[in-house]
C-alpha positions as CSV (number, residue, x, y, z in Angstrom):
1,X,0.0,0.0,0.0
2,X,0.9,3.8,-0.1
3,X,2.0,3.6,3.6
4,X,4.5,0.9,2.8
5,X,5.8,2.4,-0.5
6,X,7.1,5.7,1.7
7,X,8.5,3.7,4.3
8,X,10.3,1.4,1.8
9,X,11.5,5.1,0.1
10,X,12.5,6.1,3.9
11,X,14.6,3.2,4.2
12,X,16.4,3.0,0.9
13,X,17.5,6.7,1.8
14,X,18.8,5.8,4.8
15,X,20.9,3.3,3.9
16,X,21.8,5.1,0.7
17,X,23.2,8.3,3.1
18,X,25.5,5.1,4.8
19,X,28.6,4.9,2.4
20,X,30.6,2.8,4.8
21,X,27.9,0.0,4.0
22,X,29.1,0.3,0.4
23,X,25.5,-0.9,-0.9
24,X,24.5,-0.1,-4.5
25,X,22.3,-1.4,-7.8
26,X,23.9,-3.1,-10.3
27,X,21.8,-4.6,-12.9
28,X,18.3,-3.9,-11.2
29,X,20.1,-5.6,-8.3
30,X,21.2,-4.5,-5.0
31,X,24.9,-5.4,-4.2
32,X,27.6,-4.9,-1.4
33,X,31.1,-3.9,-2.3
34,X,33.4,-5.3,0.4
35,X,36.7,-3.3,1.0
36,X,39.2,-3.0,3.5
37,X,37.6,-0.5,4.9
38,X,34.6,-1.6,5.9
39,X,33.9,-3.1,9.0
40,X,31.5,-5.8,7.6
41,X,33.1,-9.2,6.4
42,X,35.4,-8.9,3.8
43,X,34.6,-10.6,0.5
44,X,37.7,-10.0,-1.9
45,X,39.2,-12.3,-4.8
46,X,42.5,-14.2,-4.2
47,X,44.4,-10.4,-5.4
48,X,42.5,-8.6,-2.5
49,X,40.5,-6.5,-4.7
50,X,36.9,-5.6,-3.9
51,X,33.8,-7.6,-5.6
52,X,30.4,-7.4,-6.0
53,X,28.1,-9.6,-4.5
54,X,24.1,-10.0,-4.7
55,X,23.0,-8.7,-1.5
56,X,20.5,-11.4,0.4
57,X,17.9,-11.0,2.0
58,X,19.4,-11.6,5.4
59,X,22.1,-9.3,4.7
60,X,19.8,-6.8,4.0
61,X,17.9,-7.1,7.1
62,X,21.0,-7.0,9.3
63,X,21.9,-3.6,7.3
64,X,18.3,-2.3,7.8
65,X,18.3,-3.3,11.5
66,X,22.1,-1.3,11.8
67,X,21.0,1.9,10.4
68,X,17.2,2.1,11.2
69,X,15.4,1.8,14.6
70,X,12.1,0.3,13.9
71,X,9.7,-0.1,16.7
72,X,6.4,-1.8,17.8
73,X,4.5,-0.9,20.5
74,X,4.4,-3.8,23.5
75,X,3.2,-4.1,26.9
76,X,5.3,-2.7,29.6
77,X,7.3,-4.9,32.5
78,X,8.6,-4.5,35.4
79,X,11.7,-6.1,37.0
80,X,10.1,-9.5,37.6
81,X,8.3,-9.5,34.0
82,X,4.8,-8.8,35.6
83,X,2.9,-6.9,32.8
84,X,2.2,-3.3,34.4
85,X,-1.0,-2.0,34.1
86,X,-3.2,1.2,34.6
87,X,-5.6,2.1,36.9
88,X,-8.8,0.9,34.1
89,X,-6.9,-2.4,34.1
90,X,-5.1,-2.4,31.0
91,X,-1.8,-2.9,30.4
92,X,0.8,-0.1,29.6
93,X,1.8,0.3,26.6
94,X,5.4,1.3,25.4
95,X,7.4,1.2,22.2
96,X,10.1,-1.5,22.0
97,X,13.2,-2.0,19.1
98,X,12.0,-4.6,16.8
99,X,13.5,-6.6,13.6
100,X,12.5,-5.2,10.5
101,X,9.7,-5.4,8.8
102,X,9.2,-8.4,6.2
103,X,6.9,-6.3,3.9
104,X,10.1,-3.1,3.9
105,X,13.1,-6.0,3.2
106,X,11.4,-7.7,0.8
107,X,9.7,-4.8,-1.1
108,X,13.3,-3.0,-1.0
109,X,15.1,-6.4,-2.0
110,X,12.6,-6.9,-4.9
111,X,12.2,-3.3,-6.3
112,X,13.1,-2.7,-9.7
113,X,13.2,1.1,-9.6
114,X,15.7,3.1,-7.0
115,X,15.4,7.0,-5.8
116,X,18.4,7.2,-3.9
117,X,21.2,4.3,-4.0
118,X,23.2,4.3,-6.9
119,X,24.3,2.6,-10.0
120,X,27.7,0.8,-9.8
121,X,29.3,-0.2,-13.5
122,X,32.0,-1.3,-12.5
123,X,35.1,-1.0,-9.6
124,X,39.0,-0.2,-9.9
125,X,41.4,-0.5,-7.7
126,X,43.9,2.0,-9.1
127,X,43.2,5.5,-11.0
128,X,41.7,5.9,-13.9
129,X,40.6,7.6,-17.1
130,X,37.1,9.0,-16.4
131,X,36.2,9.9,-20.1
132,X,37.5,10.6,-23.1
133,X,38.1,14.7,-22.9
134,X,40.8,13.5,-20.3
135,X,39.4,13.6,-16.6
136,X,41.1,11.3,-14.5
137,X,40.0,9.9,-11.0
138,X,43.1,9.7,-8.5
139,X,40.5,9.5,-4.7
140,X,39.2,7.1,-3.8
141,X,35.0,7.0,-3.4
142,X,32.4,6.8,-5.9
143,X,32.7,8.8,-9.1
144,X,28.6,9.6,-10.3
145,X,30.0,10.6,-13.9
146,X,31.8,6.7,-14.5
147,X,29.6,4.9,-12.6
148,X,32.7,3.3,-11.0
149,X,33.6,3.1,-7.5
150,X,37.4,3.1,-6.9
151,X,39.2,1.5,-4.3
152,X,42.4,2.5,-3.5
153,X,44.5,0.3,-1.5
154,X,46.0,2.2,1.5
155,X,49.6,1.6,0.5
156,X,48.9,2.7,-3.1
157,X,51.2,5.7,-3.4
158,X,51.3,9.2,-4.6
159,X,49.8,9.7,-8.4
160,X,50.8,12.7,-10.4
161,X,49.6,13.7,-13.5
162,X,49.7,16.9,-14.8
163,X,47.2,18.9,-15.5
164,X,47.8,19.6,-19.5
165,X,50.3,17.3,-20.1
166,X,52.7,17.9,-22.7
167,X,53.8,15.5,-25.5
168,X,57.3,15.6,-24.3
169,X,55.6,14.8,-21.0
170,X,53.8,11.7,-22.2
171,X,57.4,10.4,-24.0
172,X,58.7,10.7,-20.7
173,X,55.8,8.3,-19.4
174,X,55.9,6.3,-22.5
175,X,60.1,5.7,-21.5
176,X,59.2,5.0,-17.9
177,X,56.9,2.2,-18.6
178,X,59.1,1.1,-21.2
179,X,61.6,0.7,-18.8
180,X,59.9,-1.3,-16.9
181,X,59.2,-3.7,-19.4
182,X,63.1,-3.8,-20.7
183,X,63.7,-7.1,-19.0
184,X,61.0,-8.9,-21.3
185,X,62.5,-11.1,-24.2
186,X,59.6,-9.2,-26.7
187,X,59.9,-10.7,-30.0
188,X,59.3,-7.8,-32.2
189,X,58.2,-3.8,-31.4
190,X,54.8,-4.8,-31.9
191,X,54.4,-7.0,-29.4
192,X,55.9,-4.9,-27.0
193,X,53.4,-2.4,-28.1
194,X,50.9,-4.9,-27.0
195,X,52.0,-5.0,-23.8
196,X,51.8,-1.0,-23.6
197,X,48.2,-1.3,-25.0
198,X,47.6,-3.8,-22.5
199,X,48.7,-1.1,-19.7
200,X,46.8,1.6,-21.0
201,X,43.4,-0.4,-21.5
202,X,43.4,-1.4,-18.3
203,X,43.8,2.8,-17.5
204,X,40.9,3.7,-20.0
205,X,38.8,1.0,-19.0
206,X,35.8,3.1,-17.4
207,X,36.2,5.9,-20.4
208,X,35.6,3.8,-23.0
209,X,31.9,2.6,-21.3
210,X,30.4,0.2,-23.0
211,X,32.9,-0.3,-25.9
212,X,34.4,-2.8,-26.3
213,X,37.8,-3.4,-25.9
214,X,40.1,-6.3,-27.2
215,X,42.0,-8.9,-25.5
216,X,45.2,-9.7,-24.6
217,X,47.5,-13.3,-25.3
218,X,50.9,-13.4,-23.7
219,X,52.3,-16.4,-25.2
220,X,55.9,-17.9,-25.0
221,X,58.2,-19.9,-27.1
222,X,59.0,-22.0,-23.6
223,X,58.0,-22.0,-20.2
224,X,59.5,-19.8,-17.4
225,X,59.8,-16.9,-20.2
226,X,58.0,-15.1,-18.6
227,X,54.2,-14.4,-19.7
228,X,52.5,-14.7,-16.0
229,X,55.3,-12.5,-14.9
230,X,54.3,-10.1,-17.7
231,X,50.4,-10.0,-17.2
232,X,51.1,-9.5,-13.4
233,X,53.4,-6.7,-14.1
234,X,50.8,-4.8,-16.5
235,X,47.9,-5.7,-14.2
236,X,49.9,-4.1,-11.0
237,X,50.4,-1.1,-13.5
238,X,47.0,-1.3,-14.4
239,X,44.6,-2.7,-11.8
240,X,47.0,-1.9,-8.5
241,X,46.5,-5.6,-8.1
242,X,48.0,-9.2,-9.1
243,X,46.1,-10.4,-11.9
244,X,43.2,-12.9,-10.4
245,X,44.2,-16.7,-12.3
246,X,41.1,-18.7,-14.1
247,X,41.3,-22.2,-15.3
248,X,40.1,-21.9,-19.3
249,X,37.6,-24.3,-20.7
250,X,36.5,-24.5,-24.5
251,X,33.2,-26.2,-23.2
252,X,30.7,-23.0,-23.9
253,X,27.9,-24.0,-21.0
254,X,30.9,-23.7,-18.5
255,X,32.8,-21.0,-20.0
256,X,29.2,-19.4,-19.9
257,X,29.4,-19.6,-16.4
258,X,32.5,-18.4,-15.3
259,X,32.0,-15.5,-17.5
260,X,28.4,-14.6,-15.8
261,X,29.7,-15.0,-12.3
262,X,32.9,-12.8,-13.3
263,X,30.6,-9.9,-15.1
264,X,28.6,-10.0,-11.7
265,X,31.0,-9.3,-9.3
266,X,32.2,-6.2,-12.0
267,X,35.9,-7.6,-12.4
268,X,38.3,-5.4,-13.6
269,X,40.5,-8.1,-15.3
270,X,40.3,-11.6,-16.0
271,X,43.6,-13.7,-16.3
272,X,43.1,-17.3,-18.0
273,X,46.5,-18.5,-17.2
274,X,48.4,-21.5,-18.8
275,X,46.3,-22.1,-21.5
276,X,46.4,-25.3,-22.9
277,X,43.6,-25.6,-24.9
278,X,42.8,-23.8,-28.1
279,X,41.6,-20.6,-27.5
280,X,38.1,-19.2,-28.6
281,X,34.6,-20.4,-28.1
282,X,31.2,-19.0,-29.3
283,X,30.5,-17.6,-25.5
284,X,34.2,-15.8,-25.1
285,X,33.6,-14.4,-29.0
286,X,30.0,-12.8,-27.3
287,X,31.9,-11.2,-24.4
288,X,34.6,-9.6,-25.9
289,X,32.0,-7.6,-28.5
290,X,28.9,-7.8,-26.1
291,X,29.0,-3.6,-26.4
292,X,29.0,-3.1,-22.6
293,X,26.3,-5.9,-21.8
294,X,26.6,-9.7,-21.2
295,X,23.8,-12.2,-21.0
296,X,23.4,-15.7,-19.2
297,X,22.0,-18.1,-17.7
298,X,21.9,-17.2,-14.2
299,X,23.7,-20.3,-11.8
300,X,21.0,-22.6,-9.6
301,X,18.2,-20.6,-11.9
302,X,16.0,-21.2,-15.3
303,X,16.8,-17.5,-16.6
304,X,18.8,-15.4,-18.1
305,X,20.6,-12.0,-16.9
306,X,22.3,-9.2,-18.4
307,X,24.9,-7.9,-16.5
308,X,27.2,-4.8,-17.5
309,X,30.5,-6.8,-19.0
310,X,33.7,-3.9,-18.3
311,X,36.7,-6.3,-18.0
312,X,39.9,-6.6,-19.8
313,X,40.5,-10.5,-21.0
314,X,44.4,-11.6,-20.5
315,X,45.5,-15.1,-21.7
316,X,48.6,-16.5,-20.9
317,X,50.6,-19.6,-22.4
318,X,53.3,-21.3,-24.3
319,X,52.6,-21.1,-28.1
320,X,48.9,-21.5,-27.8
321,X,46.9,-22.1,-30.7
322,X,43.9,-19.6,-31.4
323,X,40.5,-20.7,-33.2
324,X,37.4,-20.0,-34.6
325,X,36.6,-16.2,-34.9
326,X,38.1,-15.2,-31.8
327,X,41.3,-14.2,-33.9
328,X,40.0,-10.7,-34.7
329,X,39.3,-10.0,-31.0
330,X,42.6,-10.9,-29.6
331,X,46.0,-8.7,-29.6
332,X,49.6,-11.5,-29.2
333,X,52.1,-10.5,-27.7
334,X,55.2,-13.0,-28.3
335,X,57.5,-13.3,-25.6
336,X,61.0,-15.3,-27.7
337,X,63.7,-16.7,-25.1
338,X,67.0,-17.1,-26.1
339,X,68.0,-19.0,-23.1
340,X,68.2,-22.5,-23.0
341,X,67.0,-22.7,-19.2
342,X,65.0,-18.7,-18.6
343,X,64.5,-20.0,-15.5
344,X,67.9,-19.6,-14.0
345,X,68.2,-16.5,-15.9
346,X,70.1,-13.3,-13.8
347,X,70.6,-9.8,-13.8
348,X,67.2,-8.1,-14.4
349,X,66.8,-4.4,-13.9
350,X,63.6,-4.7,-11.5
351,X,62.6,-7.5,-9.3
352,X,59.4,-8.3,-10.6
353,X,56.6,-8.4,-10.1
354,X,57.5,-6.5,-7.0
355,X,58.7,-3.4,-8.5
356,X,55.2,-2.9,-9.9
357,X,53.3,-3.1,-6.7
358,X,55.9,-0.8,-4.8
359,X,55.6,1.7,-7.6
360,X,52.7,1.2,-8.9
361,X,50.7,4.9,-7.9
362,X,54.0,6.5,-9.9
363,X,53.5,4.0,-13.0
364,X,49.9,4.4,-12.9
365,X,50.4,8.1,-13.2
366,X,52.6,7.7,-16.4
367,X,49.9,5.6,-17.8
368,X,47.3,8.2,-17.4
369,X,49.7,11.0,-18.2
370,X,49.5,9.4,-21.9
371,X,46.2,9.5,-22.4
372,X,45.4,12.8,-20.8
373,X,47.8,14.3,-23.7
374,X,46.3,12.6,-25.6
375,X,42.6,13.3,-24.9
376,X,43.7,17.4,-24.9
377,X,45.3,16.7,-28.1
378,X,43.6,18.9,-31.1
379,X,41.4,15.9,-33.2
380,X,43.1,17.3,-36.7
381,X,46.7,16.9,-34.6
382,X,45.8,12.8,-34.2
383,X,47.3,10.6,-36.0
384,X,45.3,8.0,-38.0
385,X,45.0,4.9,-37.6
386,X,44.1,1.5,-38.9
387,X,40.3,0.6,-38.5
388,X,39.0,-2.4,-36.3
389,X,35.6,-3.3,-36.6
390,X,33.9,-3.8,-33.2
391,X,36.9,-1.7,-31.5
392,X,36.7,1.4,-33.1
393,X,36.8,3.6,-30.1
394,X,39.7,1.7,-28.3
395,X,41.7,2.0,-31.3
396,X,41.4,5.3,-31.6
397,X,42.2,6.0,-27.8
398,X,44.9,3.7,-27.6
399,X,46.0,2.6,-30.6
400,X,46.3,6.4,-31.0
401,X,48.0,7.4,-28.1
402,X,50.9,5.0,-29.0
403,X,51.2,5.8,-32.8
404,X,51.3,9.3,-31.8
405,X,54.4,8.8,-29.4
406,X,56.1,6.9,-32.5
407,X,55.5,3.3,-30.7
408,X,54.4,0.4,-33.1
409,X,50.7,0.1,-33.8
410,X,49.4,-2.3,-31.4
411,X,46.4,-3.4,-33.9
412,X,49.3,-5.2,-35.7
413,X,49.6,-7.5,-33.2
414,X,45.9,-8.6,-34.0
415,X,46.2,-12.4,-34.2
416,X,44.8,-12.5,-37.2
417,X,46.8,-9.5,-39.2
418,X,50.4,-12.1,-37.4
419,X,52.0,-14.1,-40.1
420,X,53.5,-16.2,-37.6
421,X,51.5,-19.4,-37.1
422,X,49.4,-17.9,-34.3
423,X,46.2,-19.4,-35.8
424,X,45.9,-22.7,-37.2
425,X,42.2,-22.9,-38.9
426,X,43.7,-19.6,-41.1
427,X,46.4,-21.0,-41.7
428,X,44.8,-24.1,-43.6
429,X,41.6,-21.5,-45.3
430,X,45.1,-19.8,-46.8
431,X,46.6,-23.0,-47.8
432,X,43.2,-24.3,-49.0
433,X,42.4,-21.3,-51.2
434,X,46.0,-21.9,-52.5
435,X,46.0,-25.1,-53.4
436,X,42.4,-25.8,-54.1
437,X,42.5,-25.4,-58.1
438,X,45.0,-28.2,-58.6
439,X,42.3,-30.7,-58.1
440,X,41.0,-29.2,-61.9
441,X,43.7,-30.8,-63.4
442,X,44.1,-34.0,-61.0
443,X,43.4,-37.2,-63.0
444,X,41.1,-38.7,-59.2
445,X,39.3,-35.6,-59.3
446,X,39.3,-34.6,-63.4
447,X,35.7,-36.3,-64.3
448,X,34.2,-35.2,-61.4
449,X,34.8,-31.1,-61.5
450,X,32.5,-29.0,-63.5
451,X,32.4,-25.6,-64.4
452,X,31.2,-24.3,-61.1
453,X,34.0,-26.8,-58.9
454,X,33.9,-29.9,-57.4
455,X,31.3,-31.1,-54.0
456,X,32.8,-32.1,-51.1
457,X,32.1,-36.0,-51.7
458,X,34.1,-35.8,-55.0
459,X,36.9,-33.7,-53.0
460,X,37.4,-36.5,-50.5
461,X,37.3,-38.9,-53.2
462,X,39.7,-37.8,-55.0
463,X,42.1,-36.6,-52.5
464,X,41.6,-40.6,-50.7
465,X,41.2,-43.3,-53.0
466,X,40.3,-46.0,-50.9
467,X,40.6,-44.3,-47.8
468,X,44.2,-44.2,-48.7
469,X,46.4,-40.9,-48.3
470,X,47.2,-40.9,-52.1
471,X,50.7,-40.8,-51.8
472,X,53.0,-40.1,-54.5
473,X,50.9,-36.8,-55.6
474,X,51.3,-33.1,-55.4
475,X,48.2,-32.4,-52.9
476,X,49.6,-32.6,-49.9
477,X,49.5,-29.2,-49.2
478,X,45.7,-29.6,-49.7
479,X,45.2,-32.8,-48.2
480,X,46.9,-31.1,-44.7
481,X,44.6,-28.2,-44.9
482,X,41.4,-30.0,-44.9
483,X,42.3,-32.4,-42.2
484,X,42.3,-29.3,-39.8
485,X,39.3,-27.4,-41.2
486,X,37.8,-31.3,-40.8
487,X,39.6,-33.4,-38.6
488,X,39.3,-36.9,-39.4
489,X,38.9,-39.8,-37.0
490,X,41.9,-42.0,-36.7
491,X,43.4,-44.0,-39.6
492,X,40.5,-42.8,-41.6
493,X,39.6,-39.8,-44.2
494,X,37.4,-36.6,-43.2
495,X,34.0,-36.8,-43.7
496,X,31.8,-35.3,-46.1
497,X,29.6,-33.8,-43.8
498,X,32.5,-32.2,-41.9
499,X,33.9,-31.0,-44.6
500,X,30.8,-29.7,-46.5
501,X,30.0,-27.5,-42.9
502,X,34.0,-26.5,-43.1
503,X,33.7,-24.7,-46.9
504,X,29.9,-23.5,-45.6
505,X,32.1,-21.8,-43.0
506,X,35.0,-20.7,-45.1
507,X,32.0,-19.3,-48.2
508,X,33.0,-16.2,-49.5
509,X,35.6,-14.8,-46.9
510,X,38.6,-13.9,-48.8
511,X,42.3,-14.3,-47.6
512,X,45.3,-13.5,-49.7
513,X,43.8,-12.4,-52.6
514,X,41.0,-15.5,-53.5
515,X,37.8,-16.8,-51.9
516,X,35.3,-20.1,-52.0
517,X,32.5,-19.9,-53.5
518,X,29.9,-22.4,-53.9
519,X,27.4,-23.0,-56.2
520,X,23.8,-25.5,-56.0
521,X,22.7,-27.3,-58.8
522,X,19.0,-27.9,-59.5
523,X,18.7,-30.8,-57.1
524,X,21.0,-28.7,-54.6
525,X,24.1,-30.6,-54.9
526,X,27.0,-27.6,-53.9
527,X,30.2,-27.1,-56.2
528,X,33.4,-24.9,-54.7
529,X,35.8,-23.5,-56.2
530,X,38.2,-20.6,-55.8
531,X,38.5,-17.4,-57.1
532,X,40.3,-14.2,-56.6
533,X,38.2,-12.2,-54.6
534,X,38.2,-9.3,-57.3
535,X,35.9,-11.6,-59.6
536,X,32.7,-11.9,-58.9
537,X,31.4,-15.3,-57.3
538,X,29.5,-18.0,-58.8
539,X,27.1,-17.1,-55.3
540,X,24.3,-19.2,-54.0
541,X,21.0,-18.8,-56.1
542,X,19.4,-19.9,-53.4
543,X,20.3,-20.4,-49.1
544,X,21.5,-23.7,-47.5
545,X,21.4,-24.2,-44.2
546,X,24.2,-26.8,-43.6
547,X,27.5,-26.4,-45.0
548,X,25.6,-28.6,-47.8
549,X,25.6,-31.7,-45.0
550,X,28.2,-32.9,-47.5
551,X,26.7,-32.0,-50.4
552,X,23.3,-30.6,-49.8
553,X,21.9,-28.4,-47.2
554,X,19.3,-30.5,-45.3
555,X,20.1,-33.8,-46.7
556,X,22.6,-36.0,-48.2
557,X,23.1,-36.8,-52.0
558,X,26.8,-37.1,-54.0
559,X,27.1,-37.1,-57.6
């Protein structure tokens, strides 16, 4: 009723007017933030940074019951309990403390509308870039603008950054952070470019909003190079904590889940460490170009949940392989050892990762001091850039900011722009679209191509007689490349129907200069062939829905 409506209003502003209870909506859902300031029980990840957790009901009450005195009126008593009464016979009355009212918690636990607590986006433990005309948050508290609540720890250190930093200024930051990084075995500027971009992500997080923003793979040529040491460094640069370690999974329900819990508790970075498995997955591809919201099935529940998705992705691991689509999303940066045993290597310039915790108000600073200059800097006085669909604004904040100091563009380090083996599948759709052709001239495979190619049953026919691997011709090259688009079973050929979804997959997207294209007959029997992506394709007259299920979209038939 309208009575319990004002009291629920009266009870969200007082514990709205309570910032040590850190208690705000995130998602149409009330959350604590636990710090090391607060005096309730702290809930922090293994890096001691503050999270987000769904506030419960109980916890609500007990919050209520701290900053509110509600009463009910009861009989009064004296020493001995008797019930004291008044001269008529009835008892006295007096108002007594009581728990809070169920209908107040639950109508302020359920609401889906808020007056007075407010929206959190997302928390940082170390200072940030607020927005992109170059304000920067250096207190800690709440900051309304960002949405962001920053944390600093109490050892954090001094953070300068001037007020209209000059260019000469931000090479002087650029060099400091540089330094830093000196000790790393980088195999090429652009990688450690990546790492710079890296650093300065994690700064402009909260500026860019719901942008999206790239990830980050720090892969070795051998262990104990150093690619943990490296995220931990950037993360105490950028984050003022040790990167928090995740166990990847290329199984999409689970990945699903660690990614919902992750976005809920408003995680600055995430850190899948020693990554073994081939990265990508259609649930990862979602988060990192989710624009600024992520859905999922909520754990222990039948429903799904959005939940604002602000965190930077590292990866870390020792030549990893990258799959899928993921390759566009995804910045390498190649650490190359020279030494036998890196392990027992000496005589670094900074003890790390230590250097970057003691220091890390002072490197923070340089961070920001790079894109403030940046953000002042005249828009006609920015250098351009190369364009990256999804990421537009990061590359133009920092992509920019390190092409105007004269670093390396980062966006070269994009694994798929990297010649150097980082992805697999590409490599094989290059090789395929290479070698495909030959099979027009093959004597196996000469009766069966036609003007508009050859189907996927003829392809596999010709390329293994008898199951056999066909030895002795010039298709190896081909042979290689569809046995990773379509990985056979052991001792035995791909199948049609994996391959026919592989060149489904692989239709019309041109690498190198040539594309597949595929064309149906009249009984919808599919054809490929390549062509240089100049000329026009043969095209589909009409969709297909399977890759042609080896031939044909919906069923099976070979020619």
């Amino acid at each position: 009723d309208f009575e319990t409506g004002e009291r629920i209003r009266e009870a969200e502003a007082a514990l709205a007017a309570r910032d040590d209870l850190n208690l705000y909506v995130r998602d149409g859902r009330l959350v604590s933030v636990e710090t090391r300031a607060s005096k309730r029980r702290v809930l922090r990840d293994d890096t001691g940074s503050p999270l987000a957790r769904d506030l419960s009901l109980a916890a609500l009450r007990g919050m209520l019951t701290d900053v509110i005195r509600f009463e009910q009126m009861a009989s009064k008593r004296d020493e001995t309990g008797k019930i004291l009464r008044d001269e008529q016979g009835r008892p006295q009355m007096a108002p007594v403390r009581c728990r809070p009212h169920d209908d107040i918690v639950k109508g302020l636990h359920q609401a889906t509308e808020w007056s007075h607590l407010r929206d959190l986006v997302g928390i940082a433990r170390a200072p940030f870039l607020a927005d992109l005309d170059g304000a920067v948050v250096t207190r800690s508290g709440y900051h309304e603008a960002s949405g962001y609540l920053l944390a600093l720890p109490t050892s954090y250190g001094t953070v300068d950054v001037p007020d209209k930093p000059t260019r000469a200024e931000a090479l002087a930051a650029l060099a400091a952070l540089r330094g830093v990084l000196s000790d790393f075995p980088f195999a090429s500027e652009r990688d450690e470019s990546a790492a710079l971009a890296a650093i300065l992500t994690l700064a402009a997080r909260p500026a860019l909003g719901s942008e999206n923003v790239p990830a980050f793979v720090f892969e070795a040529n051998m262990p104990a190079a150093g690619k943990t040491l490296l995220a931990d460094t950037i993360a105490f640069i950028g984050t003022g904590a040790q990167a928090p370690k995740h166990g990847f999974t290329r199984d999409d329900q689970e990945m699903e889940k660690t990614l919902g819990s992750l976005a809920g508790e408003a995680r600055a970075l995430v850190c899948f460490d020693n990554v073994t498995e081939t990265i990508g997955g259609s649930k990862l591809d979602l988060a990192l170009t989710c624009n600024g919201s992520f859905s999922y099935r909520l754990l222990g529940h039948n429903r799904t949940v959005q939940s604002a998705w602000r965190s930077v992705v590292f990866f870390t691991g020792n030549n990893p392989t990258i799959g899928g689509d993921i390759g566009r999303r995804l910045l390498i940066c190649r650490l190359t050892s020279t030494e036998e045993r890196p392990a027992k290597r000496e005589g670094f310039r900074y003890k790390l990762p230590e250097h970057a915790r003691s220091h890390r108000g002072r490197l923070a600073g340089f961070a920001l001091t790079i894109l403030r200059a940046f953000c002042l800097l005249p828009t006609n006085q920015r250098p351009r850039v190369s364009p990256l669909g999804s990421f537009e604004a990061w590359a133009r904040l920092v992509a920019g900011s390190l092409c105007w100091l004269g670093a390396a563009d980062p966006i070269e380090a994009l694994a798929d722009e990297r010649q150097d083996g980082a992805d697999p599948q590409q490599m094989a759709h290059v090789a395929l679209l290479e070698h495909w052709n030959r099979l027009e001239k093959h004597p196996r495979a000469l009766l069966r191509w036609n003007a508009d190619g050859l189907t996927a049953r003829a392809t596999i026919e010709a390329l293994y007689p008898q199951g056999m691997s066909g030895a002795g011709d010039d298709l190896d090259d081909l042979r290689e490349a569809i046995e990773v688009l379509a990985p056979p079973s052991p001792g035995r050929p791909p199948s049609v129907s994996k391959l026919g979804y592989a060149l489904r997959h692989l239709r019309d997207r041109p690498a190198n200069g040539r594309k597949l294209v595929g064309k149906p007959d009249r009984n919808g029997v599919v054809a490929w062939r390549v062509t240089s992506k100049e000329t026009p394709g043969q095209g589909l007259k009409r969709p297909f829905s399977a890759g042609d299920a080896g031939d044909r979209g919906g069923s099976f038939r070979s020619v």
